[in-house]
C-alpha positions in Angstrom: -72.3 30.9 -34.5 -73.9 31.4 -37.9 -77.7 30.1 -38.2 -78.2 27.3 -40.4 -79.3 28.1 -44.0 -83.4 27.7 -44.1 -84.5 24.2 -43.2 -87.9 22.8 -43.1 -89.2 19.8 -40.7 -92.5 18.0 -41.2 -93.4 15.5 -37.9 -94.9 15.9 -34.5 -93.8 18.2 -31.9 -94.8 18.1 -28.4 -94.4 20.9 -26.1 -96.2 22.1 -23.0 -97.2 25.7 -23.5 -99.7 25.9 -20.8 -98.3 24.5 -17.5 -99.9 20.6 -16.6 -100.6 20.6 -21.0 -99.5 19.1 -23.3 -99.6 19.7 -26.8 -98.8 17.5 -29.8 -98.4 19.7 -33.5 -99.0 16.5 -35.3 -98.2 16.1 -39.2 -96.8 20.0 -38.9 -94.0 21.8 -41.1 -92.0 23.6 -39.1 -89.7 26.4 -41.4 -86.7 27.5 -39.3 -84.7 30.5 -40.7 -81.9 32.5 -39.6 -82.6 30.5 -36.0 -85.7 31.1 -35.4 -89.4 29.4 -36.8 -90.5 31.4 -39.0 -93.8 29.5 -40.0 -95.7 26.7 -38.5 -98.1 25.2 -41.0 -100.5 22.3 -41.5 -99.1 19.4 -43.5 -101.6 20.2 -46.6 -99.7 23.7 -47.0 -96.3 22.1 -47.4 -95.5 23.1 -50.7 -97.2 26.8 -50.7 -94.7 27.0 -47.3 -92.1 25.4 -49.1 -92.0 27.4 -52.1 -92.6 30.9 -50.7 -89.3 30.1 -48.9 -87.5 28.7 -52.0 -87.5 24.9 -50.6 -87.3 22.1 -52.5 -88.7 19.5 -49.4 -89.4 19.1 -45.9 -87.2 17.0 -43.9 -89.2 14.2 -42.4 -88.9 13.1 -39.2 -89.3 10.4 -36.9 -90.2 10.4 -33.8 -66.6 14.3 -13.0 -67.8 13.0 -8.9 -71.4 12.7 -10.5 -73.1 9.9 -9.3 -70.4 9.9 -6.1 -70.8 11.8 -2.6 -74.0 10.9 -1.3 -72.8 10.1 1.8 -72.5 13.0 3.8 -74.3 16.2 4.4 -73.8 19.3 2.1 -71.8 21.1 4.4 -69.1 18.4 4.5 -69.9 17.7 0.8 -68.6 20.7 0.0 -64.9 20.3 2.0 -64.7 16.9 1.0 -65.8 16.5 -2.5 -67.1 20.1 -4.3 -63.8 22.6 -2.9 -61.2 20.1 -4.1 -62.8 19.1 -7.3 -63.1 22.7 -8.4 -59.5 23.5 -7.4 -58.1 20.9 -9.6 -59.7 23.5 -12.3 -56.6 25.6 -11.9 -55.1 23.3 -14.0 -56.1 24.7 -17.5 -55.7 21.1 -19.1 -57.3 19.6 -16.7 -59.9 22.0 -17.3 -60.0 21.9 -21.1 -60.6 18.3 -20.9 -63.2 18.2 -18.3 -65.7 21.0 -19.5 -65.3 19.5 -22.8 -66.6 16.4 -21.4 -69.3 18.0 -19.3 -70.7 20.0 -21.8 -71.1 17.4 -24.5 -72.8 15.4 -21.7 -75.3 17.9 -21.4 -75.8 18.1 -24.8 -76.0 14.4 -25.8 -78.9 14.2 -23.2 -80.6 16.5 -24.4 -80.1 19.5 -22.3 -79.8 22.7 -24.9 -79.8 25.5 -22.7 -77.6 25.3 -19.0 -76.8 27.4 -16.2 -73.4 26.4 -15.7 -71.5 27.1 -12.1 -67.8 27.4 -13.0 -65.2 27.8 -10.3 -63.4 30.2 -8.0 -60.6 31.2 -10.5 -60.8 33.7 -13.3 -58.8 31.5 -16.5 -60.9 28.5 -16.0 -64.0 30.0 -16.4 -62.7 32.0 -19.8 -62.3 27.9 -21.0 -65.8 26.8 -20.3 -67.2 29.9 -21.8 -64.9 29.3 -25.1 -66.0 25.5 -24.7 -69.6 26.2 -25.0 -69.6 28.1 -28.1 -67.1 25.3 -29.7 -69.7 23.0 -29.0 -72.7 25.0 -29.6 -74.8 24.8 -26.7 -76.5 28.1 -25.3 -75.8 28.5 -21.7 -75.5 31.1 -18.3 -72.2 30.6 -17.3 -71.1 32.2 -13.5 -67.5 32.9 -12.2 -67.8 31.5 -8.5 -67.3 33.8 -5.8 -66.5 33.2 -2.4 -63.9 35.0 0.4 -64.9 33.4 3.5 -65.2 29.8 5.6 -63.4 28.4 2.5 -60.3 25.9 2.0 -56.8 28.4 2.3 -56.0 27.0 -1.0 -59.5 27.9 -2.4 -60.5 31.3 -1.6 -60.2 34.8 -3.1 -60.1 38.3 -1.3 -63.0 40.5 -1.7 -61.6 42.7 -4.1 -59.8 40.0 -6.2 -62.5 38.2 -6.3 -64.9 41.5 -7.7 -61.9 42.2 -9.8 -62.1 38.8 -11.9 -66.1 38.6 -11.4 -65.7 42.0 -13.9 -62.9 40.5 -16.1 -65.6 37.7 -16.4 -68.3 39.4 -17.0 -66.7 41.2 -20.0 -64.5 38.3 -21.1 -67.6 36.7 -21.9 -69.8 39.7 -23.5 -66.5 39.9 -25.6 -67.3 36.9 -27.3 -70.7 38.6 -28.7 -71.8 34.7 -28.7 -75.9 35.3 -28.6 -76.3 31.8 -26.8 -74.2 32.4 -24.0 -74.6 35.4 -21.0 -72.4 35.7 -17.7 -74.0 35.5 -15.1 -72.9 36.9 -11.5 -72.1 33.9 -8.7 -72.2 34.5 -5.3 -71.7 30.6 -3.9 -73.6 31.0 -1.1 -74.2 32.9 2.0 -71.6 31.5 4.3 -69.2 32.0 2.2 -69.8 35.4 0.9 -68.9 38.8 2.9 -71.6 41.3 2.9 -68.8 43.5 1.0 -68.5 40.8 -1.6 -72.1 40.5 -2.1 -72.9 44.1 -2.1 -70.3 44.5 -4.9 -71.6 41.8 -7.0 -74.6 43.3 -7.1 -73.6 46.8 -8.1 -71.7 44.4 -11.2 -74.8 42.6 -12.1 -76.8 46.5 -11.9 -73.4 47.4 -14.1 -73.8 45.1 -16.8 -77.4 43.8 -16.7 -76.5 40.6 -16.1 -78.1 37.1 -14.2 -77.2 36.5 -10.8 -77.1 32.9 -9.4 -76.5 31.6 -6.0 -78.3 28.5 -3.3 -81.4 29.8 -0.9 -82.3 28.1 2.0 -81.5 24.8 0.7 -80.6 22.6 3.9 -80.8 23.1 7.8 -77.3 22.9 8.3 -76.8 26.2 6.0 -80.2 27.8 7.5 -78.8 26.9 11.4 -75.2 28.4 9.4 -76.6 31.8 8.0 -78.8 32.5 11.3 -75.7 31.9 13.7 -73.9 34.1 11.2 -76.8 36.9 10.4 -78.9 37.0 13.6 -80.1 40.3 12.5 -82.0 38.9 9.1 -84.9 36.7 9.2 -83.6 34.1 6.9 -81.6 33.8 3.4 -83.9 35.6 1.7 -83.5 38.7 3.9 -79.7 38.7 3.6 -80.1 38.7 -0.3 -82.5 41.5 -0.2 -80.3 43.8 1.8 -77.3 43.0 -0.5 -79.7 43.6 -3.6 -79.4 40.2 -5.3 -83.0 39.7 -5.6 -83.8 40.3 -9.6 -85.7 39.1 -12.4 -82.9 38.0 -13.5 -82.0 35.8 -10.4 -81.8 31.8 -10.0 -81.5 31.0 -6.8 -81.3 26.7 -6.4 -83.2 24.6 -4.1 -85.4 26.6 -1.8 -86.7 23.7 0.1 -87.1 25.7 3.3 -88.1 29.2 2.1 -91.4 30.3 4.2 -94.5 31.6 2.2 -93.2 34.8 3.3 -89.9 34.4 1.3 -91.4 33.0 -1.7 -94.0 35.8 -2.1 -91.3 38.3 -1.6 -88.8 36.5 -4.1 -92.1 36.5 -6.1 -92.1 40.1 -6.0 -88.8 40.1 -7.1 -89.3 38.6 -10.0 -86.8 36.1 -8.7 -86.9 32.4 -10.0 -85.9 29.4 -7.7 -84.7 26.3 -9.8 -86.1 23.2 -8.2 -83.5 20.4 -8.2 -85.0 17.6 -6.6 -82.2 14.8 -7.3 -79.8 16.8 -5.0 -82.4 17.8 -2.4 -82.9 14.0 -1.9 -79.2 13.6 -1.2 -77.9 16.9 0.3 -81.4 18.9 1.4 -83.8 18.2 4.4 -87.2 18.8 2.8 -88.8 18.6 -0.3 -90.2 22.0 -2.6 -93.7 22.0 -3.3 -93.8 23.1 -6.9 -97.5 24.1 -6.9 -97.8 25.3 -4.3 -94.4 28.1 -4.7 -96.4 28.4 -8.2 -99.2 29.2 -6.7 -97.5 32.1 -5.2 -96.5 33.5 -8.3 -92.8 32.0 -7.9 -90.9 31.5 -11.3 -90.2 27.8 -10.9 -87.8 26.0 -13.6 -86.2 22.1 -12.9 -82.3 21.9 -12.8 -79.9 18.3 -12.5 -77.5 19.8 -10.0 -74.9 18.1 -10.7 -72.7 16.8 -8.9 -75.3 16.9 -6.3 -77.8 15.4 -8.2 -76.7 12.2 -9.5 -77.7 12.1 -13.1 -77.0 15.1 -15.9 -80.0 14.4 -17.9 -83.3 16.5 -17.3 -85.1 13.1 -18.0 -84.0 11.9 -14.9 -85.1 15.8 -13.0 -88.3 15.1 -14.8 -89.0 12.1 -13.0 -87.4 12.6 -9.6 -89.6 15.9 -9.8 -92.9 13.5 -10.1 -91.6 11.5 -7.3 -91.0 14.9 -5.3 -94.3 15.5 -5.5 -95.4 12.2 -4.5 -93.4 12.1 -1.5 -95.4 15.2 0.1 -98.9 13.6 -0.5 -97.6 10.3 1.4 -95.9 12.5 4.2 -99.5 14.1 4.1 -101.3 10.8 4.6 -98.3 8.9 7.0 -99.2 12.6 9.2 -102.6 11.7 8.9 -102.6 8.5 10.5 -105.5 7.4 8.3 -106.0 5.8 4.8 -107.7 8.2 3.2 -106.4 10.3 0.4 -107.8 13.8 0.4 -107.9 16.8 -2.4 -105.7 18.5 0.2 -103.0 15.7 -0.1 -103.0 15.7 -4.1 -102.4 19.4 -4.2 -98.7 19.1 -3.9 -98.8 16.1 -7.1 -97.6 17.2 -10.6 -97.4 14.0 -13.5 -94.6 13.9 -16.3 -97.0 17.0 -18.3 -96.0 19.7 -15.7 -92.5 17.8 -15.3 -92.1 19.0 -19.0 -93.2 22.1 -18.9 -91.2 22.7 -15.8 -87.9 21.7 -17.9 -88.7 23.7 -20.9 -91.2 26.9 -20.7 -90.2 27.1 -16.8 -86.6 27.1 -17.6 -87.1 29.9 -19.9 -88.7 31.9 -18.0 -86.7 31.6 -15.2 -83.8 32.1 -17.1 -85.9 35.4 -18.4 -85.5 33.5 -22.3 -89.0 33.0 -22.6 -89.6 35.2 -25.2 -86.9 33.2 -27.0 -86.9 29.3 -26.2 -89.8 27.0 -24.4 -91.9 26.4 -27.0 -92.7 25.7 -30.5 -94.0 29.6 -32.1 -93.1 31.4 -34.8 -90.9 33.7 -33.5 -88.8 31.8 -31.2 -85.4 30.3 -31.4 -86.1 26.5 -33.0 -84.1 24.7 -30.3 -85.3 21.0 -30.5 -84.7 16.8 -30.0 -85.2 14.4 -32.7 -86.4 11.7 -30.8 -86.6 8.2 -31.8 -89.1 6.0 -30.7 -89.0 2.9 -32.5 -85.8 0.9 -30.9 -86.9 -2.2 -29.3 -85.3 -5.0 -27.5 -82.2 -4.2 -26.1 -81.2 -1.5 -28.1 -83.5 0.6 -26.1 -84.5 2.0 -22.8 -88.1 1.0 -23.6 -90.2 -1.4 -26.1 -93.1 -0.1 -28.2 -96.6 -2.1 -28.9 -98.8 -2.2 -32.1 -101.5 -0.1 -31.1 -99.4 2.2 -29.0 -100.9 6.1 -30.3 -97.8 9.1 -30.2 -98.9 10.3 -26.7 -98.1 6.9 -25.0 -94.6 6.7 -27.0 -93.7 10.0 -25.9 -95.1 9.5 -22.6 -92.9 6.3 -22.2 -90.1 8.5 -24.0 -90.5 11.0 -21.0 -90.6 8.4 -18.0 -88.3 5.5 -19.7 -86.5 7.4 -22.3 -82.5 7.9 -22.8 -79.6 9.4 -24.4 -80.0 6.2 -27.0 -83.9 8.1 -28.4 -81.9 11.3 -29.1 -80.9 11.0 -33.0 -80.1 14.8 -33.1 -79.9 18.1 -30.9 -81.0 21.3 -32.0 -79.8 24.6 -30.8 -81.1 28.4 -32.1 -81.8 26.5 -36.0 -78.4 24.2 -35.8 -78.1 20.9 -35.4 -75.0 20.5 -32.4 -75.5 16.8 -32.1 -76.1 14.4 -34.7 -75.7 10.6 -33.7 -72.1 10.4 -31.7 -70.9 13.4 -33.8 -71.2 17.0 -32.0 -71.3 18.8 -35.7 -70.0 21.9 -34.6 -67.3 20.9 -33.3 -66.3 18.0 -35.9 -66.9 20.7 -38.5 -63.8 22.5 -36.5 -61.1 19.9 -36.7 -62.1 19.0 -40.4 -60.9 22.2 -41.1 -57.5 22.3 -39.7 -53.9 21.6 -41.3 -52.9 17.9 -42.2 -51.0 16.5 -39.3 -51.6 19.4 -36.8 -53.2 17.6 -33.5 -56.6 18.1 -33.0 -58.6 19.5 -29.7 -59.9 16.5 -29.3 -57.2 14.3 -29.4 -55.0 16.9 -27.2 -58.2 16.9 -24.9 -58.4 13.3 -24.2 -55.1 13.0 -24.3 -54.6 15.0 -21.4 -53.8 13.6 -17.7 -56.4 13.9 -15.3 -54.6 15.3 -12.2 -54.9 14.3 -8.7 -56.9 16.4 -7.2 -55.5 18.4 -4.6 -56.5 17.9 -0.2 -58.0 20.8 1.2 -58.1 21.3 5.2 -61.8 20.7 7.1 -63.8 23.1 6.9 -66.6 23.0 9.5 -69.6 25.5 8.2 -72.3 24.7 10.2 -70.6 25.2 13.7 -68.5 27.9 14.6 -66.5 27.2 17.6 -66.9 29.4 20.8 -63.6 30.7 20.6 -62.3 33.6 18.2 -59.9 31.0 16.3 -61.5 29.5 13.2 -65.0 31.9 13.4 -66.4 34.4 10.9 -65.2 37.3 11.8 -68.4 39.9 12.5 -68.2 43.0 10.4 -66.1 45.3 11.9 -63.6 42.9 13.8 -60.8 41.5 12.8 -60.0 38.8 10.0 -58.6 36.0 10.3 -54.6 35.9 9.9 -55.2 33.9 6.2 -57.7 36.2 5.1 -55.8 39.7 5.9 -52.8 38.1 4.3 -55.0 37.8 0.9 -55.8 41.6 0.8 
């Protein structure tokens, strides 16, 4: 995607470049070429700034099962709702119409940078990488991997599954798209083969790429990977030893990593994304944010969906605040007294550190912070418009004479919407203006008279049943040989071999 010609803003822009800060560049010009800001100047310099970069003016400014299965634990989440949703992917329209959809989600709230999870086979994948850069967000995009403990109808063998991981990998480099990289996927522990893991790591080595995957997120996958793995300490063991521990690794949750993990993924440079809307629903414990920070853990905020319930980091800003509230009243409940100590407030972080969490965190768990995060001349000018001013029932919130910017945005932050977001901004170009996504529109204006466009043929498309998969029980193994993990060296299962 081309950068937008040079463009000039004039406003206020927030942004927290010092974690639990936040900064306001009020009255400022911002000048954004090829991408990128190129100067950030006082409103008094506008028209030296705006003629030593040939401008005329300044724009002014002013201020799929998501949200289903929260009713049972992850390890039967996953046979009942996240195996047979990502099967139905196989069908390509199917898939062409619901990454279209999910990705513009993302983007009309606001979110201009994702680490996407796609699904076990290789073609849908290719169609959520060629989605994103139609639409124009910037994104990490992983082909999942997984050759064990999984639905017969949704499982790979090890080599097949390396073999497309690769085809991925340089499907998407392919594209040369500077917004999006591929990203290596390794589901999760249980249902990953040492042998798989081992060779995805060697791929991510190969090409440089990220590497995502879940860490010690619930007991039942704990209880799962130590019944599995007696001979490692925990999950972060296992991922040591099959050399998925990178600065360029996300691993998700980590709600019951030890101080001895979280130094060690420290170490690593490895970044855990805190998701606290799913660890509500599918985890057993909450992540204390300053204190992995405190560490040195790279710490960025993620929706999770479909396990969190809601794709817009607004709503991961806020549950993170309540997150941190919840351990300072299981402090004080442990207590048995009414007295709030220091001790107790350590774990609480307010909507500032939320922020920073979803921006500068992000990027530097996504190792982009020399590129995204914050306002500086340099970086990528990704960006909200945000407007303030609706009232009554137009809006999510009301504003009051006397009200200064820093309570609107702060209201914007706990009580804001999709409905505040005028336009989306991503490296210089504006993806999302009203209910238009530009990039896309600018597409189908483009084509033939009378040839159907995507986005007719899109939403035209049937959404298919989605296919039954058998149970799957992941947290208990049963005592006989039939239906356990085979230890290495033994025998597969009869479904597996026949997959080789």
């Amino acid at each position: 995607m081309a950068a937008a010609d040079t463009l000039a803003f004039r406003g206020t822009f927030f942004h927290t470049p010092t974690y639990g800060q936040l900064e306001a560049l009020r009255d400022a010009v911002v000048v954004v070429k090829d991408g990128r800001i190129a100067r950030i100047a006082k409103a008094e310099e506008e028209a030296a700034v705006l003629r030593d970069f040939g401008l005329s003016e300044a724009r002014r400014l002013k201020y799929k099962f998501t949200g289903t299965g929260t009713d049972v634990p992850l390890m039967d989440w996953l046979k009942k709702y996240t195996f047979p949703a990502e099967c139905s992917f196989q069908d390509i329209e199917a898939a062409r119409q619901r990454y279209a959809l999910l990705v513009k989600r993302f983007l009309a709230n606001g979110t201009t940078t994702a680490m996407y999870y796609g699904s076990l086979h290789l073609e849908p994948n290719t169609v959520l990488v060629d989605t994103i850069e139609r639409l124009g967000q910037r994104a990490v995009v992983g082909k999942v991997n997984m050759d064990r403990h999984s639905p017969d109808n949704y499982v790979e063998a090890t080599q097949d599954g390396l073999r497309d991981a690769e085809a991925f990998i340089q499907y998407t480099l392919g594209r040369k798209c500077s917004r999006i990289q591929p990203c290596i996927t390794p589901r999760f522990i249980p249902t990953c083969t040492p042998e798989l893991m081992k060779g995805l790591a060697e791929l991510a080595r190969k090409y440089g790429t990220h590497i995502q995957s879940h860490i010690s997120e619930c007991c039942g996958e704990v209880n799962c990977v130590r019944e599995m793995h007696p001979e490692y300490a925990s999950d972060a063991a296992v991922f040591e030893e099959m050399g998925l521990l990178t600065s360029r690794t996300v691993m998700a949750h980590g709600t019951l990593l030890s101080d001895d993990d979280i130094r060690h993924l420290a170490s690593r440079g490895t970044a855990v994304s805190h998701c606290p809307l799913s660890n509500f629903f599918l985890g057993d414990a909450f992540f204390k944010v300053n204190h992995a920070l405190s560490l040195g853990l790279k710490v960025g905020l993620g929706t999770d969906v479909a396990g969190g319930i809601s794709p817009s980091m607004l709503s991961a800003q806020r549950m993170a605040v309540v997150n941190s509230r919840c351990l300072r009243a299981h402090k004080l409940a442990v207590s048995g007294g009414t007295t709030v100590t220091p001790e107790m407030e350590k774990d609480v972080i307010t909507f500032k550190e939320a922020l920073w969490l979803a921006t500068v965190g992000g990027a530097q768990a996504l190792d982009l912070a020399d590129r995204v995060g914050t306002f500086e001349e340099g970086k990528e000018f990704d960006a909200l418009l945000v407007d303030t001013t609706l009232g009554g029932t137009d809006g999510p919130f009301d504003v009051f004479p006397g009200e200064d910017d820093l309570e609107r945005f702060e209201k914007f932050i706990n009580l804001g919407d999709d409905r505040n977001l005028l336009e989306v901004y991503v490296q210089g170009v504006c993806v999302k203006r009203g209910d238009i996504f530009e990039l896309e529109a600018s597409v189908l204006h483009t084509k033939p008279q009378g040839e159907p466009s995507d986005e007719d043929r899109l939403l035209s498309a049937p959404t298919p049943a989605e296919p039954e998969t058998d149970f799957l029980d992941l947290a208990h193994r049963a005592d006989s040989s039939e239906g356990s993990p085979a230890p290495d060296g033994e025998a597969e299962p009869e479904a597996k071999r026949a997959r080789r």
